[in-house]
C-alpha positions as CSV (number, residue, x, y, z in Angstrom):
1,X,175.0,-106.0,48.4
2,X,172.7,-104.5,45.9
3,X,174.3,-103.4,42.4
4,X,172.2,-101.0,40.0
5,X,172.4,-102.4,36.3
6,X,172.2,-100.5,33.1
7,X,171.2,-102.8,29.7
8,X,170.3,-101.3,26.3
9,X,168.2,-103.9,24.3
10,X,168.7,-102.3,20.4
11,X,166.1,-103.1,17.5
12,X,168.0,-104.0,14.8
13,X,170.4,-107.0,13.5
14,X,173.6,-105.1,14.8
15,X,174.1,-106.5,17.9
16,X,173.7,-106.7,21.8
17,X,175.5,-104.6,24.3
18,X,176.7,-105.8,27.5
19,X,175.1,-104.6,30.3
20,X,177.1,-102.9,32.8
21,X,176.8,-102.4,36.8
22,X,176.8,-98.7,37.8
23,X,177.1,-98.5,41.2
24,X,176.4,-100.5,44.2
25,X,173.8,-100.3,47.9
26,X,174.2,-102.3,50.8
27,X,170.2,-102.4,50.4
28,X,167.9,-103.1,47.9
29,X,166.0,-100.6,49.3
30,X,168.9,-98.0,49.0
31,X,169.0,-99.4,45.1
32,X,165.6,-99.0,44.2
33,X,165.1,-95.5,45.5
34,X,168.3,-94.9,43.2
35,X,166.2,-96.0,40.1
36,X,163.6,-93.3,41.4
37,X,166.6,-90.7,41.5
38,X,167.0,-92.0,38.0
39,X,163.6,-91.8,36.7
40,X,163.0,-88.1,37.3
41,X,166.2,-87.2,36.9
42,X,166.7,-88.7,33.2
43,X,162.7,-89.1,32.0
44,X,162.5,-92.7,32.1
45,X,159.0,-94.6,33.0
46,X,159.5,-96.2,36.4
47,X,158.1,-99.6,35.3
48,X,157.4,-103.1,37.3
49,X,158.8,-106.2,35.2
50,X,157.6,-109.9,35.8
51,X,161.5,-110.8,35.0
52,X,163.3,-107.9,36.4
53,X,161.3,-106.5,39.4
54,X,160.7,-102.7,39.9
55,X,162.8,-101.0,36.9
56,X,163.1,-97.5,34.9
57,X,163.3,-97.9,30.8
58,X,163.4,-95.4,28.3
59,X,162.6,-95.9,24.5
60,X,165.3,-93.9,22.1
61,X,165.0,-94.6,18.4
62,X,166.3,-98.0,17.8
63,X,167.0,-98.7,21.4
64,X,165.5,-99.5,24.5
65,X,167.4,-98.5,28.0
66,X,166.5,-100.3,31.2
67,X,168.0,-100.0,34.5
68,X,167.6,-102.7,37.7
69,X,168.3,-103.8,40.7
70,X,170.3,-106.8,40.7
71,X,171.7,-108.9,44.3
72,X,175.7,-109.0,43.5
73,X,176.4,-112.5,45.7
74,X,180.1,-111.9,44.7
75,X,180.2,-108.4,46.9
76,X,179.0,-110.1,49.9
């Protein structure tokens, strides 16, 4: 099970917010073309992190989103 994860990384002193899980895919594949879906659907840059893999991330004011693919081990 593949579970698509939403984290917003803010620039400032305020704080961190959790990231949360959004949905789940039985494939990583099926995940991934999910972030695509994302990408044009929202504007977000489709990106490739060394840490995170392929990803979407969009930079709002003081804030930067990022969505991911993530294996949930627990929904197996």
């Amino acid at each position: 099970m593949w579970s698509l994860i939403i984290a917003i990384a803010l620039m400032d002193s305020t704080g961190q917010e959790t990231p949360k899980l959004v949905s789940s895919y039985p494939t990583l594949r099926d995940c991934r073309l999910e972030l695509i879906q994302v990408a044009k659907a929202l504007d977000y840059d489709l990106v490739v992190s060394p840490l995170l893999g392929y990803s979407v991330k969009k930079n709002q004011d003081r804030k930067t989103i990022v969505a991911f693919c993530i294996q949930n081990k627990e929904g197996v």
